[in-house]
TORKOLSE-192831 format. One line per 4 residues: number of its first residue (from 1); their letters; for each residue x, y negated, z of C-alpha. Coordinates in steps of 0.001 Angstrom, whole numbers, plus 500000, padded with zeros to 6 digits. Layout:
<atoms>
NUM) a) X,Y,Z  ...
</atoms>
This chain:
<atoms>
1) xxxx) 500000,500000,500000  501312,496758,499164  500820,493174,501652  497987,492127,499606
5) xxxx) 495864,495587,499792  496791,496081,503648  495415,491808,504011  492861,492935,502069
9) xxxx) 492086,496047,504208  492133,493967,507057  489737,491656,506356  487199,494040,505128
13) xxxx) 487543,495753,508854  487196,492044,511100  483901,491686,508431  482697,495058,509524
17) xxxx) 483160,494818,512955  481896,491143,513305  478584,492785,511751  478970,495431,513895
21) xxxx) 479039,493010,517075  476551,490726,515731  474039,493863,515704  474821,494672,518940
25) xxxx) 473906,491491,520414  470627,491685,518435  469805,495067,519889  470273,493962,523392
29) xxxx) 468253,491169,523258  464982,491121,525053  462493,488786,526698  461928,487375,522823
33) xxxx) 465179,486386,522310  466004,484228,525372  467718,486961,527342  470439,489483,526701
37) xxxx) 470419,493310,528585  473989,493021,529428  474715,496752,530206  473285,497558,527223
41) xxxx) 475536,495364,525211  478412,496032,527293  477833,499726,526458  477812,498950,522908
45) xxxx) 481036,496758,522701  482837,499621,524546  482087,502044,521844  482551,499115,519351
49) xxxx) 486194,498610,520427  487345,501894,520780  485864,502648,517167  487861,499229,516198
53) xxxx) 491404,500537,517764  491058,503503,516100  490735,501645,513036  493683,499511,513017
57) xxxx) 492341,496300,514878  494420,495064,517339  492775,494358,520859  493299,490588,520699
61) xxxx) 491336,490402,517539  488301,492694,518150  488010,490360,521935  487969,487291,519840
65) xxxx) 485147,488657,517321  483165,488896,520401  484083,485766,522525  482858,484301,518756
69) xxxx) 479521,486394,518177  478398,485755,522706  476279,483225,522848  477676,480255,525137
73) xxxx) 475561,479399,528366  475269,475622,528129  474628,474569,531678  473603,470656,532607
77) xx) 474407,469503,536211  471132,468798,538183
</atoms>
């Protein structure tokens, strides 16, 4: 494999997995949207990263897929 197929290769998996993640989240939802079952996602993004590892993604990458796909808590002060 040359650096362009292996680039290539490796931009095909972070698509896949960020789809991967994103349907995870979307699973786990509940309450119409507004809340997320945590365990259930957690379960999920365990298998998720193992599956990732095994594929070639390194840790740091997979964790920031997911830090992206979370949704951020915006909290006001009272």
């Amino acid at each position: 494999m040359n650096v362009r197929s292996i680039e290539t290769f490796q931009e095909a998996l972070v698509c896949q997995y960020r789809d991967l993640i994103h349907e995870a989240i979307l699973e786990s939802e509940m309450d119409h949207k507004t809340r997320l079952n945590i365990g259930k996602l957690n379960s999920k993004l365990q298998v998720i990263c193992k599956a990732a590892q095994y594929d070639g993604l390194d840790e740091m990458t997979i964790n920031r897929l997911i830090d992206e796909a979370i949704p951020q808590t915006v909290t006001k002060a009272a």
